[in-house]
C-alpha positions as CSV (number, residue, x, y, z in Angstrom):
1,X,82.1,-198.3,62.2
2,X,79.1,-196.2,63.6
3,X,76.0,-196.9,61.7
4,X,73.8,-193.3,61.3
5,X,70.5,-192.9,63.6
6,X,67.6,-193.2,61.9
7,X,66.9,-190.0,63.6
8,X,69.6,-188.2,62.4
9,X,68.9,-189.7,58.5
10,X,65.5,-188.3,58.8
11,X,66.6,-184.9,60.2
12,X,68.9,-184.5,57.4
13,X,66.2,-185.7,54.5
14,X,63.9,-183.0,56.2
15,X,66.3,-180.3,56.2
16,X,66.7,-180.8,52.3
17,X,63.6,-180.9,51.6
18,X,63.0,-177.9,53.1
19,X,65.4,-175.8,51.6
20,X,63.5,-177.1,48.3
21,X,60.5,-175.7,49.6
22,X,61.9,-172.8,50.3
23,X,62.9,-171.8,47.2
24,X,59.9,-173.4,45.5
25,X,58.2,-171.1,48.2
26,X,60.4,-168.2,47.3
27,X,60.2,-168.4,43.3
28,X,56.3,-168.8,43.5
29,X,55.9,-165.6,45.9
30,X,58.4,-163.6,43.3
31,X,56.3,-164.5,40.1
32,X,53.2,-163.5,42.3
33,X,54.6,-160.5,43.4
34,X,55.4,-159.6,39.5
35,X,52.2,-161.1,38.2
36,X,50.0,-158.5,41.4
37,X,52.4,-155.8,40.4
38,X,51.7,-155.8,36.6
39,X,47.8,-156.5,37.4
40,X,47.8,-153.6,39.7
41,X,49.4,-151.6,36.9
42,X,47.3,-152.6,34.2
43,X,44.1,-151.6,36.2
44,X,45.7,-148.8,37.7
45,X,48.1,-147.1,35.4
46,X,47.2,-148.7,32.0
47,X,48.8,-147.9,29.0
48,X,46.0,-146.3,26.7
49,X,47.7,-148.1,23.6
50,X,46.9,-151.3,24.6
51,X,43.6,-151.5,26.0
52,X,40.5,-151.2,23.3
53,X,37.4,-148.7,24.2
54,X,34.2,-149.6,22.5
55,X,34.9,-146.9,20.1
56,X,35.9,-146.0,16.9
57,X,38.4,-143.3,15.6
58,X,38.5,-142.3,11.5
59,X,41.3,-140.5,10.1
60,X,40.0,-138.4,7.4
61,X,42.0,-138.3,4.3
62,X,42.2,-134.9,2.3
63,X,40.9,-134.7,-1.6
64,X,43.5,-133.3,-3.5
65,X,41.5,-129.6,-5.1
66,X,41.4,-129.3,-8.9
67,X,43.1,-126.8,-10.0
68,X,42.2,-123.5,-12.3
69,X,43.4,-123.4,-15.8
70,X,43.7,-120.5,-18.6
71,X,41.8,-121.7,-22.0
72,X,45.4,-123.8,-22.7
73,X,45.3,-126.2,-19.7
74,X,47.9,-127.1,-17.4
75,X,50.2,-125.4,-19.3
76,X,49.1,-122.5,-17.6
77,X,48.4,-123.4,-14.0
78,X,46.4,-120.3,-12.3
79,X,46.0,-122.5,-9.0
80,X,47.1,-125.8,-8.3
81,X,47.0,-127.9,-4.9
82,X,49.9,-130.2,-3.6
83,X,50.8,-132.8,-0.7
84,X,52.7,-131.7,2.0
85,X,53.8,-134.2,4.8
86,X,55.1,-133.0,8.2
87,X,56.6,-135.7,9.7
88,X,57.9,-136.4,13.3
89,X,60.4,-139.3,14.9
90,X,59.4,-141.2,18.0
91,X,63.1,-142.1,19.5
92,X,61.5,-144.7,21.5
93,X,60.7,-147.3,19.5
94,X,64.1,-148.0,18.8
95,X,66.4,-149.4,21.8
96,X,69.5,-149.8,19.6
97,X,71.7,-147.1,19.5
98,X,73.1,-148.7,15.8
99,X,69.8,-148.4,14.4
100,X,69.4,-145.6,15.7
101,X,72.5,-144.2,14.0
102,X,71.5,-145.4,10.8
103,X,67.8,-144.0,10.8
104,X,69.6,-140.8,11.7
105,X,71.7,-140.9,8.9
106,X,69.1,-142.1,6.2
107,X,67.1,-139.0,7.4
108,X,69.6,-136.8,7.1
109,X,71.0,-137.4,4.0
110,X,67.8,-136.9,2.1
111,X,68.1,-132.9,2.9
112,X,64.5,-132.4,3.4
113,X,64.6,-131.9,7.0
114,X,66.7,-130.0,9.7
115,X,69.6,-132.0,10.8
116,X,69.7,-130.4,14.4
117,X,65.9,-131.7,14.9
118,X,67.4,-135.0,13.7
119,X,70.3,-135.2,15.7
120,X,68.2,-134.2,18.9
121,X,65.6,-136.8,18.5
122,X,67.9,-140.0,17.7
123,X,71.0,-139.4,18.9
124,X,71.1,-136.8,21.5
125,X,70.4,-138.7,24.7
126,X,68.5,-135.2,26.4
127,X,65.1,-136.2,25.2
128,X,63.5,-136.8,28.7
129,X,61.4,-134.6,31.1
130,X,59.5,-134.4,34.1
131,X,55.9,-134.8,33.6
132,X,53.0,-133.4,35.8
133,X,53.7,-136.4,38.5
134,X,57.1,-135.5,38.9
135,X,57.9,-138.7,37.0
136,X,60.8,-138.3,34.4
137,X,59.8,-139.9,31.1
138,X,61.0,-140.4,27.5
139,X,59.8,-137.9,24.9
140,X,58.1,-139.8,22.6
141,X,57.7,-137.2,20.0
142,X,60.2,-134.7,17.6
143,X,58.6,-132.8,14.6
144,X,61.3,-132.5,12.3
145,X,60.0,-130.3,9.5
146,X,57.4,-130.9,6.5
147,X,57.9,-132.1,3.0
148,X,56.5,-131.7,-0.6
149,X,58.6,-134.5,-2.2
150,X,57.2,-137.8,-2.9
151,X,59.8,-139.3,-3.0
152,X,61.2,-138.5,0.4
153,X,57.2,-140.1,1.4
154,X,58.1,-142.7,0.0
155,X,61.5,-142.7,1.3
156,X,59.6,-142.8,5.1
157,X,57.1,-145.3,4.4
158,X,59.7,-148.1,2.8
159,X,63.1,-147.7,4.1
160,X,63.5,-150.0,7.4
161,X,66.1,-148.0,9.2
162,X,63.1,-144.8,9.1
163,X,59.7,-146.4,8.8
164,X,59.7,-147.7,12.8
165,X,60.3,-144.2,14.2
166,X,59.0,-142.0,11.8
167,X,55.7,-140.9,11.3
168,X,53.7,-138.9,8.9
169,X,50.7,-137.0,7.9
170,X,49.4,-135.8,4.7
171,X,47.9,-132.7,4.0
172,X,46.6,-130.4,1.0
173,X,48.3,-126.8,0.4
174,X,46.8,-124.5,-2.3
175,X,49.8,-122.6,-4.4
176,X,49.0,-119.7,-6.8
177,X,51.9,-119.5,-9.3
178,X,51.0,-116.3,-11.2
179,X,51.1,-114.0,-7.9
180,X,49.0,-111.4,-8.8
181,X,48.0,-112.0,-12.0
182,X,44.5,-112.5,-12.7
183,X,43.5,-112.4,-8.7
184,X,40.2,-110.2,-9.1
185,X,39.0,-113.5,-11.2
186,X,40.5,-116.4,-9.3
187,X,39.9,-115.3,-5.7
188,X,41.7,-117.3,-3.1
189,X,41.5,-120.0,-0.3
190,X,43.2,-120.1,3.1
191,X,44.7,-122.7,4.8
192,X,42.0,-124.5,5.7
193,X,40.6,-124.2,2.2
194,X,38.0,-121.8,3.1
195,X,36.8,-120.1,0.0
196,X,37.3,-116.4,0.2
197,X,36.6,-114.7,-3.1
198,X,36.6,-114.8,-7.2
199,X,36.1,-118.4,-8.3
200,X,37.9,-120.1,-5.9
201,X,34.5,-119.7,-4.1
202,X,32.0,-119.8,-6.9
203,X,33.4,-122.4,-7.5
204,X,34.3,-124.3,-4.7
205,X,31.8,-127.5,-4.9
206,X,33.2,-128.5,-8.0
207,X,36.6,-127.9,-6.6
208,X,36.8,-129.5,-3.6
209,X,36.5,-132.9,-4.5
210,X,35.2,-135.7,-1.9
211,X,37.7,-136.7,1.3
212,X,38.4,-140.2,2.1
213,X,38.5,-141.8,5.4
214,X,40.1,-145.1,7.3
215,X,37.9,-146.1,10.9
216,X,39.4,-148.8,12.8
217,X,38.7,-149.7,16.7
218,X,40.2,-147.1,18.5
219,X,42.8,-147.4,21.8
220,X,42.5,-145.6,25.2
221,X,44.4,-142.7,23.7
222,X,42.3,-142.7,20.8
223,X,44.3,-144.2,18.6
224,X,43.4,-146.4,15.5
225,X,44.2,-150.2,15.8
226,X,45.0,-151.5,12.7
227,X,44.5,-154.5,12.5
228,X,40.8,-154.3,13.8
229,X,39.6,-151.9,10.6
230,X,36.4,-150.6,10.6
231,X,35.6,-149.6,7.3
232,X,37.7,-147.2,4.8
233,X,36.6,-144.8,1.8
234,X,39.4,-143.6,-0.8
235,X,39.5,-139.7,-1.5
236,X,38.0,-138.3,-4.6
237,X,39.9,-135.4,-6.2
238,X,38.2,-132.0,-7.3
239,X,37.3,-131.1,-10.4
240,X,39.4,-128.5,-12.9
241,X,38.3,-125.7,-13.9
242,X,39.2,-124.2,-17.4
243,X,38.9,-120.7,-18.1
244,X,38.2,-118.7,-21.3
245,X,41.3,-116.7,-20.4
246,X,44.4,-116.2,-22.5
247,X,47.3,-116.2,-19.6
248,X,49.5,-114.8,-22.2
249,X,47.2,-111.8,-23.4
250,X,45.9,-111.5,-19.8
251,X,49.6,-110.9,-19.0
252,X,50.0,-108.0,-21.8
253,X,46.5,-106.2,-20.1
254,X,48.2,-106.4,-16.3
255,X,51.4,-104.9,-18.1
256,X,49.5,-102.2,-20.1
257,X,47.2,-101.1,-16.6
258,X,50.9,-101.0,-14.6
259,X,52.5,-98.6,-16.9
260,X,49.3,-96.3,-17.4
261,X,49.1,-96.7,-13.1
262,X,53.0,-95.8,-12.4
263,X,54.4,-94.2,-15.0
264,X,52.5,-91.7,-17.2
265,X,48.5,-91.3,-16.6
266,X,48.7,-91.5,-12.5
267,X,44.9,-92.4,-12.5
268,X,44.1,-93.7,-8.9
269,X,42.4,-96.8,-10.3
270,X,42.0,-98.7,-13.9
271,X,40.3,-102.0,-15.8
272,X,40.4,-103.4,-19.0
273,X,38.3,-106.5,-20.3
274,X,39.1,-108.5,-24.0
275,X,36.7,-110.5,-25.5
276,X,35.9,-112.5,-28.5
277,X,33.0,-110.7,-30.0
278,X,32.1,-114.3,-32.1
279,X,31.7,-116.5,-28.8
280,X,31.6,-114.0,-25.9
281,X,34.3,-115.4,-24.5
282,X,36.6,-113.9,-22.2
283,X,39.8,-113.8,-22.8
284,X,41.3,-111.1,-20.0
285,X,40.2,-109.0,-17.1
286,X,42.0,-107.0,-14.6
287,X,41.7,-104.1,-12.5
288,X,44.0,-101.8,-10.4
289,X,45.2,-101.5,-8.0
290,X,45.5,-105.5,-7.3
291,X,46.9,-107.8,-4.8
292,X,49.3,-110.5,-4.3
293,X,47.0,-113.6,-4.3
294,X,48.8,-114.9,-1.0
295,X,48.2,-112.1,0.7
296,X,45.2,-111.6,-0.3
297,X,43.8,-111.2,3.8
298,X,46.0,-108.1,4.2
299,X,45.5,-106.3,0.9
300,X,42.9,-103.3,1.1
301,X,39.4,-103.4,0.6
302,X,39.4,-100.9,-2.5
303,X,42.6,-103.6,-4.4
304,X,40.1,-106.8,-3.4
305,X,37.3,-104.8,-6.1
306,X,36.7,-106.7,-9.1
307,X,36.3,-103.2,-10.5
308,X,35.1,-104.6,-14.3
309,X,32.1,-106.2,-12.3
310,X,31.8,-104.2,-9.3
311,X,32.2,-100.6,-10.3
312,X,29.2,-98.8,-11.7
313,X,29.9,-95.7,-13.5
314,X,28.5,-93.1,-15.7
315,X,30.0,-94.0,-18.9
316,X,30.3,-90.6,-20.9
317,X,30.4,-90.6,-24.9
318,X,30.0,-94.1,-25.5
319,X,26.7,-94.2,-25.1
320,X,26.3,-92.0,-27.8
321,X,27.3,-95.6,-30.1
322,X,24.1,-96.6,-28.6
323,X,21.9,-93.8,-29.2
324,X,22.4,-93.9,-32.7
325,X,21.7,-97.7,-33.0
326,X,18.2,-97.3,-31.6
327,X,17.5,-94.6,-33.8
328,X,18.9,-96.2,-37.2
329,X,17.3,-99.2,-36.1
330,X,13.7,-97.7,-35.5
331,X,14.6,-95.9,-38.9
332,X,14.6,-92.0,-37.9
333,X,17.8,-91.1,-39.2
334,X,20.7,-92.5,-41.9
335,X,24.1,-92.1,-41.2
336,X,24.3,-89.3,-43.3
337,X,20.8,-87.4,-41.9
338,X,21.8,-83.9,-40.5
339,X,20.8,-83.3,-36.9
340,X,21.0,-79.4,-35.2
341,X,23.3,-78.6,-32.9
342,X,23.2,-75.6,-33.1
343,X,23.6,-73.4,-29.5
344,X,20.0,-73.5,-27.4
345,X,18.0,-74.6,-24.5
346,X,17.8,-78.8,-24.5
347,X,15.0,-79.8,-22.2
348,X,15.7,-76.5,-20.6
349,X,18.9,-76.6,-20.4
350,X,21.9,-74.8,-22.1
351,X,24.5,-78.3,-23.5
352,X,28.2,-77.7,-24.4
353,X,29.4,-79.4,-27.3
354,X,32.2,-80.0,-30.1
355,X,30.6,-79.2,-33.0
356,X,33.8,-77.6,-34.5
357,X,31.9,-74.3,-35.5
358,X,28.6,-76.4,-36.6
359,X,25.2,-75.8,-36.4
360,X,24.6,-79.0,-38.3
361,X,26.4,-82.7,-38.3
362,X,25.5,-85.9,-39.8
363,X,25.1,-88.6,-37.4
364,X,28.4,-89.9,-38.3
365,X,30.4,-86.7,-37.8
366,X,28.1,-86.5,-34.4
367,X,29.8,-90.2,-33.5
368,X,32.9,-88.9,-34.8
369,X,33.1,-85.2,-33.1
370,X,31.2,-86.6,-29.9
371,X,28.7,-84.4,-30.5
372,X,26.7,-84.0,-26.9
373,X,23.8,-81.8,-29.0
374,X,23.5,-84.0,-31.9
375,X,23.3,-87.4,-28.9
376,X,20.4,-85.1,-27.3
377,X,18.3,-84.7,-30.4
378,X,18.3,-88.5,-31.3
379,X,17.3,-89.6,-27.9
380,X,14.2,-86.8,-27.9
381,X,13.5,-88.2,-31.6
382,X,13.7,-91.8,-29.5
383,X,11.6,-90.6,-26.6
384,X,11.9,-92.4,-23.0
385,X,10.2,-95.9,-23.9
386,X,11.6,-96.5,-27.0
387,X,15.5,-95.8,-25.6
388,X,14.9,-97.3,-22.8
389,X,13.8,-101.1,-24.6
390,X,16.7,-100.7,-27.0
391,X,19.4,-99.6,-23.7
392,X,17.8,-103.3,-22.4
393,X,18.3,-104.9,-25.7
394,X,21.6,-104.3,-25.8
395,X,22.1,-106.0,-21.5
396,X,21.9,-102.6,-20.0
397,X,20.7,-102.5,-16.6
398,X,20.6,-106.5,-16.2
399,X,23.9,-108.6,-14.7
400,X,25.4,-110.2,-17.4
401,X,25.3,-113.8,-15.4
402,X,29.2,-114.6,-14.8
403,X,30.1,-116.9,-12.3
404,X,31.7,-114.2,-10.1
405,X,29.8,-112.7,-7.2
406,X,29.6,-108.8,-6.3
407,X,28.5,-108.1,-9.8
408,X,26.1,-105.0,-10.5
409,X,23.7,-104.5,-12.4
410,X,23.8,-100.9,-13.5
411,X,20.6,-99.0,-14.1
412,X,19.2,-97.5,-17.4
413,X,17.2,-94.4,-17.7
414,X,16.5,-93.0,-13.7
415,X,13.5,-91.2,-13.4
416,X,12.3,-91.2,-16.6
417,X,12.1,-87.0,-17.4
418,X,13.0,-85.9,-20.6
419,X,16.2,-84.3,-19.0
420,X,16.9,-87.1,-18.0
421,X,16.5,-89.3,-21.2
422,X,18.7,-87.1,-23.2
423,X,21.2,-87.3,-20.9
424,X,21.0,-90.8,-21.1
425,X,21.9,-90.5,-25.2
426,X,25.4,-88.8,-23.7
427,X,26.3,-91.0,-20.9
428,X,24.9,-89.0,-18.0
429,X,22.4,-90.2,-15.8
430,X,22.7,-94.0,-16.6
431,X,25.0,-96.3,-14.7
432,X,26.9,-99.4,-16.4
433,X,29.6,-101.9,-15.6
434,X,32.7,-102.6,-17.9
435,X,31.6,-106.1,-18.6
436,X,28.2,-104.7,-19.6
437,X,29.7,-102.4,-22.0
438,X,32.2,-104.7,-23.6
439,X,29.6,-107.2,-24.5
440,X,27.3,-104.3,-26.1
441,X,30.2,-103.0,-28.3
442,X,30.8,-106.9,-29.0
443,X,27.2,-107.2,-30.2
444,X,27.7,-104.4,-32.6
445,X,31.2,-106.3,-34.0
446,X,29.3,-109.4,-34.2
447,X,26.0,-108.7,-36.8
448,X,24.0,-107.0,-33.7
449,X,23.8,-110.1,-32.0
450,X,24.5,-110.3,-28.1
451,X,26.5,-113.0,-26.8
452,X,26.5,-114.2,-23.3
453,X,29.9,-113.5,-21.9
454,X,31.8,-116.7,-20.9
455,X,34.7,-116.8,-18.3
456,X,35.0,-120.3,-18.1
457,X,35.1,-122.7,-20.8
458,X,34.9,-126.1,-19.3
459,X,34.9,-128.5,-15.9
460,X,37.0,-131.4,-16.0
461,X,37.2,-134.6,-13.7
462,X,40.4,-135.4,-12.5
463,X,40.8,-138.2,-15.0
464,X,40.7,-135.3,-17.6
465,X,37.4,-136.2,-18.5
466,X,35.4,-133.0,-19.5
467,X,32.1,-133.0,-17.2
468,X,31.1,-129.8,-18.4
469,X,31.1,-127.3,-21.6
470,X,30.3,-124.0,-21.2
471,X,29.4,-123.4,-25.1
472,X,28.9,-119.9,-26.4
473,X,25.0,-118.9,-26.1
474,X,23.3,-115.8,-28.0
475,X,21.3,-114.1,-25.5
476,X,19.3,-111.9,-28.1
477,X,19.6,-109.4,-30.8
478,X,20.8,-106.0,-29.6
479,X,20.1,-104.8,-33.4
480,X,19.3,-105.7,-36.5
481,X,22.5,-106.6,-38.4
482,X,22.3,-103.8,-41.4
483,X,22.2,-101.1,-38.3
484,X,25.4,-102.9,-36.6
485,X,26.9,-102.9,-39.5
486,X,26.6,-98.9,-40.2
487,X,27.3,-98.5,-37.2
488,X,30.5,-100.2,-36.9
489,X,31.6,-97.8,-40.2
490,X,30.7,-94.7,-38.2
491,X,32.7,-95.7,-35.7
492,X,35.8,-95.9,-37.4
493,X,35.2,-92.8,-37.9
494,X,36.3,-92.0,-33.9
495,X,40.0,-93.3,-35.0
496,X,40.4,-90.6,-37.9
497,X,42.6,-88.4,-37.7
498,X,40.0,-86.3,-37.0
499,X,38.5,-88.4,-34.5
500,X,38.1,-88.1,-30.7
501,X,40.4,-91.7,-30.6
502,X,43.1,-91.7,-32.9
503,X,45.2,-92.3,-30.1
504,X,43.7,-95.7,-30.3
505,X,44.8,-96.5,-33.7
506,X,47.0,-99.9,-34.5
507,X,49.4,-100.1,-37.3
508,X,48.5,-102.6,-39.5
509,X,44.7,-102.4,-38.7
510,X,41.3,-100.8,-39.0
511,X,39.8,-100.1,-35.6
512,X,36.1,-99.2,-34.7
513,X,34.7,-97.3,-31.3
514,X,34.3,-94.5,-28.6
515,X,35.6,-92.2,-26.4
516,X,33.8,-91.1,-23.2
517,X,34.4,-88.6,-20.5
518,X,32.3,-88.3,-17.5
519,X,32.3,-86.9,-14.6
520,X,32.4,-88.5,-11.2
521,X,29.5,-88.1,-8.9
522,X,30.0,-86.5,-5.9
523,X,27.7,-85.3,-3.0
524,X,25.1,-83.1,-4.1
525,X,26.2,-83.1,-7.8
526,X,29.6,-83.8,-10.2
527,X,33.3,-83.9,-9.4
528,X,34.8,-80.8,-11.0
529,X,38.4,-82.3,-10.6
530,X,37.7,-86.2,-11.1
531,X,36.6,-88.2,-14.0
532,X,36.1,-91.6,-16.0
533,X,37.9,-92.0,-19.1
534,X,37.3,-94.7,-21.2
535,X,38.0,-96.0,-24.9
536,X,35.9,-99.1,-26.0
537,X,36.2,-100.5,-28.8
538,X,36.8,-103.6,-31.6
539,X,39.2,-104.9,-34.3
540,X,39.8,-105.4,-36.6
541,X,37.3,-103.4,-38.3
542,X,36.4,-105.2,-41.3
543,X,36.2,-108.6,-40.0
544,X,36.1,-108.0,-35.8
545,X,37.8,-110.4,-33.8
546,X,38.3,-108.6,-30.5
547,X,36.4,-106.2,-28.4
548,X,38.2,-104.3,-25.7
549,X,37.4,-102.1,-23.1
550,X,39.5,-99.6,-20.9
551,X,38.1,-97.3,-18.3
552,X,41.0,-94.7,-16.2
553,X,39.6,-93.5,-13.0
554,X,40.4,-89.9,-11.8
555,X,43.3,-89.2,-14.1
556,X,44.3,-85.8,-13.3
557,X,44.2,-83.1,-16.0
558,X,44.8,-83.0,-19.1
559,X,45.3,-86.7,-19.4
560,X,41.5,-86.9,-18.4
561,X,39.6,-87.4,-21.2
562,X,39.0,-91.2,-22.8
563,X,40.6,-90.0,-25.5
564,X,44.0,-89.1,-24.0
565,X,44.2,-91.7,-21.2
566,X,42.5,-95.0,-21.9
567,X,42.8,-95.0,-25.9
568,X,46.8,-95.4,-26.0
569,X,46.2,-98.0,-23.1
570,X,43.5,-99.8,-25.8
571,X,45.8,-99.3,-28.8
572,X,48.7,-100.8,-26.8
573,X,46.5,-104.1,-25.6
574,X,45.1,-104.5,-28.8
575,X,48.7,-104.5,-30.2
576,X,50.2,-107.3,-28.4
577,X,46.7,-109.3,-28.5
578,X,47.2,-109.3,-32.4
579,X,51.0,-110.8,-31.8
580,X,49.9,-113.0,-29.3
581,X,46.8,-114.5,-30.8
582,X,48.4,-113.9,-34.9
583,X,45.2,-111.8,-35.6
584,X,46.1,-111.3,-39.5
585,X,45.7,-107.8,-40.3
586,X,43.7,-106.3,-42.7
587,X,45.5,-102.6,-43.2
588,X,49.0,-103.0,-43.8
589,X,49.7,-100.4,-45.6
590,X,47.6,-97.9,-43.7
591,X,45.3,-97.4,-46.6
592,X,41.9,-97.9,-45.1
């Protein structure tokens, strides 16, 4: 038997030892080569997700608004905020085409999104494309629709099979549920909550509330890291805002302005205010035209007016109310003193009249008739100064202080002439705003004492806790209370039979106030075509509740006067007012 060569034992030994080195050589270069590849990847195609900047990124969580109430709460929701979520699905977080199946199917049997976006983002494989290197890459990113249910939040944040590839983000919509209603007074935001009008922005520092925030350390791509938190600050909702406004008596004004607007006066613009003559409290205000609230960007300029604010006007006859308070007040006249009125020169001038064949009238058959004469010699017996302090007494030519901006303030007597003071005793010549005027009427209701007028009633936190009451306030007195008090009784003298308002009569109750017709300025003098009617007034008579105000712009003839056009309107406000707020009344029978 041969015995090996040491020679050929070593060569042998050597030749498996090498082939051990080899592949020890072999599996060491490969784990370099992977180990320099993913180094020369990291440093020069890193994946912003994974590498923290020394900086920080804070995701700012939205404050929910506070919403705006009528006087009952959030029974009557005039503008509310809510959450919306628009979520998306990253498909690339989930390799496994069974989950992927079931996240698909969770999502789409909720409802709240579209299916098709769905189906494309988790089970359609065509979700790649070709980036700006040529590169073909995954998209990492579907947005699938938006959501106001909570539950379907929820739903995203806690179920397993959706919660890896879906994600969400919150944000604050504004929603007006009235439409139109009330949208002079409540204004508007837009989607970026910008205030932009009524008392949405008046408003807006108490509404807005205080938004939260979440910092962490923040990737490459900006992105927070959340386990390395930086600091975090929960959202603090807006306040509410109560109004004095009845939604349901506000309602019966809008209806009362649309009929008089479409289908029987045709005047090309009108307002009403009610208030509570004991508290000043407002209880509704509108103008036409008007606007749908969420629209409010594309409605005309002339439908954005807050015309009871806004508008000044010369008033017409009821003024003449005012006239003979001053005058009973400084004690030249009783109700029953007899003024002339006969024909002649006033200040110079010639002055039409209804007199109904008169040369005399007492001053209540002068606020009865509307006498312009009978006006004219109280305000000479007056004189400028003396008219002019009681005209301020009563909140003429001041703003009455509501929390609503593009309010006027009207002016009293111009430039002081004797023509002009005695037009000022008719309406001419002086300039008012509804507002102004309904609160004056109110004074007369309530003892001669002027109220501040009140349109909202409280702010609450969002925890319902009241943070501030707005409390009825007397500003002054207009009058002394025995001169309010005659003058009310001539002024139920208007709503005779014989009366320039019986049009403004309600069954079951005694009603006090004035007509007025005026022309509307124009260039270089007075409309001969165009005029304000108006009907102001309270009720009920013996123990005033409400005062209410109607003004008709540019009725066309013969509907013009305040008498024809805005007394029915009154009478059919005050009507449903009494249903609504079960005003008892005090003249059933018609006697009084």
């Amino acid at each position: 038997m041969r015995m090996p060569r040491p020679l050929d034992a070593c060569g042998r030994l050597f030749a498996r030892t090498g082939l051990r080195f080899a592949i020890v050589a072999l599996a060491l270069a490969s784990a370099f080569a992977v180990v320099t590849r993913k180094l020369v990847q990291v440093q020069l195609h890193p994946d912003p997700e994974k590498i923290v900047v020394p900086g920080v990124v804070t995701n700012v969580i939205a404050a929910m608004r506070g919403g705006i109430y009528d006087r009952h709460g959030k029974r009557h929701p005039l503008a509310e905020s809510f959450p919306l979520w628009t979520v998306g699905i990253d498909p690339t977080v989930i390799a496994d085409d069974d989950a992927r199946l079931a996240a698909y199917r969770t999502l789409a049997a909720c409802g709240a999104f579209d299916r098709a976006k769905i189906y494309e983002a988790l089970v359609s494989t065509n979700c790649t494309f070709v980036d700006g290197k040529g590169a073909v890459r995954r998209r990492q990113y579907f947005a699938i629709g938006t959501t106001a249910d909570q539950s379907v939040a929820d739903l995203l944040a806690t179920n397993p099979a959706v919660a890896r590839c879906t994600s969400k983000k919150r944000i604050i919509r504004r929603s007006y549920p009235q439409g139109s209603a009330l949208c002079h007074v409540v204004g508007f935001v837009n989607a970026i909550e910008e205030p932009l009008a009524g008392l949405e922005r008046t408003f807006d520092r108490r509404l807005r509330g205080r938004p939260g925030y979440k910092a962490a350390d923040a990737t490459a791509g900006h992105h927070a890291i959340a386990s390395r938190p930086r600091g975090s600050r929960d959202p603090v909702d807006g306040n509410d805002v109560l109004l004095t406004i009845d939604l349901d008596v506000q309602l019966a004004v809008e209806a009362a302005l649309d009929e008089a607007m479409a289908e029987e006066l045709h005047p090309r613009a009108a307002w009403a205010v009610v208030m509570d003559v004991r508290t000043g409290e407002i209880l509704a205000m509108a103008s036409r035209p008007g606007f749908e609230v969420s629209a409010f960007g594309s409605a005309d300029a002339s439908a954005q007016r807050n015309r009871a604010i806004s508008d000044i006007y010369e008033p017409g006859s009821v003024m003449k109310t005012f006239a003979a308070a001053a005058a009973l007040d400084e004690g030249l006249v009783r109700t029953n003193t007899l003024l002339d009125v006969s024909p002649g020169l006033y200040c110079g001038r010639p002055l039409s009249d209804h007199t109904h064949g008169h040369d005399e009238l007492t001053v209540a058959q002068m606020i009865a008739w509307s006498s312009n004469r009978g006006a004219s010699r109280l305000g000479m017996m007056l004189g400028k100064a003396r008219q002019q302090a009681h005209l301020k007494a009563f909140g003429f030519g001041r703003r009455t202080g509501l929390p609503l901006l593009g309010e006027s303030a009207g002016r009293t007597i111009g430039d002081g002439s004797e023509l002009n003071n005695i037009r000022t005793s008719i309406g001419q010549g002086i300039t008012v705003t509804a507002i102004q005027l309904v609160t004056a009427y109110s004074a007369i209701a309530n003892g001669g004492l002027l109220m501040q007028p009140i349109l909202v009633k409280s702010v609450a936190g969002p925890d319902g806790t009241i943070v501030t009451n707005f409390e009825p306030r007397v500003v002054g007195r207009a009058c002394s209370e025995g001169t309010a008090r005659q003058v009310a009784d001539m002024l139920r003298g208007v709503v005779s039979r014989e009366g320039t308002g019986r049009r403004a009569r309600v069954p079951g109750y005694t009603v006090a106030g004035k007509t007025g017709t005026a022309q509307m300025p124009v260039p270089g003098g007075y409309s001969k075509s165009d005029y304000y009617g108006s009907f102001v007034g309270f009720f009920p008579a013996t123990d005033p509740r409400l005062a209410i105000l109607v003004t008709c712009e540019a009725t066309p003839r013969p509907r013009h006067e305040g008498g024809k056009c805005a007394a029915p309107v009154f009478a059919r406000i005050a009507a449903d007012a009494a249903r609504i707020l079960q005003i008892p009344p005090d003249d059933p029978e018609g006697l009084l």
